[in-house]
N, C-alpha and C positions, 0 to 999 in steps of 0.2 A: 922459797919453797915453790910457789909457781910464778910462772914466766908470765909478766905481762900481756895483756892478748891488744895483738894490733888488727884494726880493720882500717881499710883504704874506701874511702870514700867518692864513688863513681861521680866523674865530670868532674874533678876536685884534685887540688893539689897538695891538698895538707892530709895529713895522717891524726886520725879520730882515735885515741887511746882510753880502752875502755874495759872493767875488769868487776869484777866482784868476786870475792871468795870469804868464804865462811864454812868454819867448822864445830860444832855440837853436839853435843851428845843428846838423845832423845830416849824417853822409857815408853818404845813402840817396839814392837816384832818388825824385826827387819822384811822378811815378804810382806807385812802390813802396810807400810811404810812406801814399799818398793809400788805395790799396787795406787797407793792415793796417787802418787806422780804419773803413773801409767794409762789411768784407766778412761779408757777410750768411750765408757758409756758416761758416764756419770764424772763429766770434770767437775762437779764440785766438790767430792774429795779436795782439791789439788788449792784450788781457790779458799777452803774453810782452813787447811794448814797456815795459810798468809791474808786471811782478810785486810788488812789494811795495805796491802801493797796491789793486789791480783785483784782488779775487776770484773777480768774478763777471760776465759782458756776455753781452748778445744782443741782438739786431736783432728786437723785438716783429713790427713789421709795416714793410713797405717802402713808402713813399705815395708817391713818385716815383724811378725808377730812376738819370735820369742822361739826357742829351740823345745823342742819337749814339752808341751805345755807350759812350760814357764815364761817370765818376762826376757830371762838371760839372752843377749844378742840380739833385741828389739830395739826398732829404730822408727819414728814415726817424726812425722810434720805435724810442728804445734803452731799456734796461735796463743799470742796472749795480750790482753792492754793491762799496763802497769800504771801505778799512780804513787807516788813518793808522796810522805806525806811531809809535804812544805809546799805550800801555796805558789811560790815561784816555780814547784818545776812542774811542768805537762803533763799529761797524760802521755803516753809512750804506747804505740802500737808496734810487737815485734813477731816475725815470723822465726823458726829456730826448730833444727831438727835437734832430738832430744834420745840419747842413745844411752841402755842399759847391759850392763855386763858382771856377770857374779864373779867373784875369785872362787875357784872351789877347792885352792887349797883352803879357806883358812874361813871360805862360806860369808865373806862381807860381799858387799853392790855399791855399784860406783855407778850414776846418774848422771849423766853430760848432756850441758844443751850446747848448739853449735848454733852462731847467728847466721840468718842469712840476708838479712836486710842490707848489708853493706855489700853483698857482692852482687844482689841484681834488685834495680830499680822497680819493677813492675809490679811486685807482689800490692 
């Protein structure tokens, strides 16, 4: 159903395969819903959805707001540190633009983060 996501690990000659998906049904309003992931004043919305994973989030910079006062077609530069709960694995700091988009046939949102840790070293 979806395709593995591959990143190439700069100075490195081995390929980092790395993936998460998950699907659920939840008894929120979808603009509710769509807003906690968005909202660029108050990230902790986003971090109370996932307490035991989300330490840390904020919305770096906003590079497009949303069409019409809505979120639809907003893209912004997040932050976040993560923390798995198993004592072996790290804390994880990742950088990731995170892009919304509405169907308006059928009125669902589909929420993508895109990493960008793996394509430039600096961040």
């Amino acid at each position: 159903m979806f395709p593995s996501m591959i990143s190439w690990k700069i100075g490195s000659n081995k390929l980092r395969y790395e993936a998460s998906r998950a699907s659920s049904v939840v008894i929120i309003n979808s603009i509710t819903l769509v807003d906690a992931f968005l909202d660029v004043v108050c990230q902790d919305k986003w971090m109370e959805l996932f307490p035991s994973s989300i330490t840390h989030a904020k919305a770096l910079q906003v590079i497009t707001s949303g069409v019409n006062e809505t979120p639809n077609a907003s893209l912004q530069l997040m932050y976040a540190e993560l923390q798995m709960l198993s004592p072996f694995v790290p804390t994880r700091e990742i950088h990731f633009l995170r892009y919304c988009a509405r169907n308006s046939a059928d009125g669902s949102w589909a929420i993508v983060d895109f990493p960008l840790d793996s394509f430039h070293e600096t961040f």
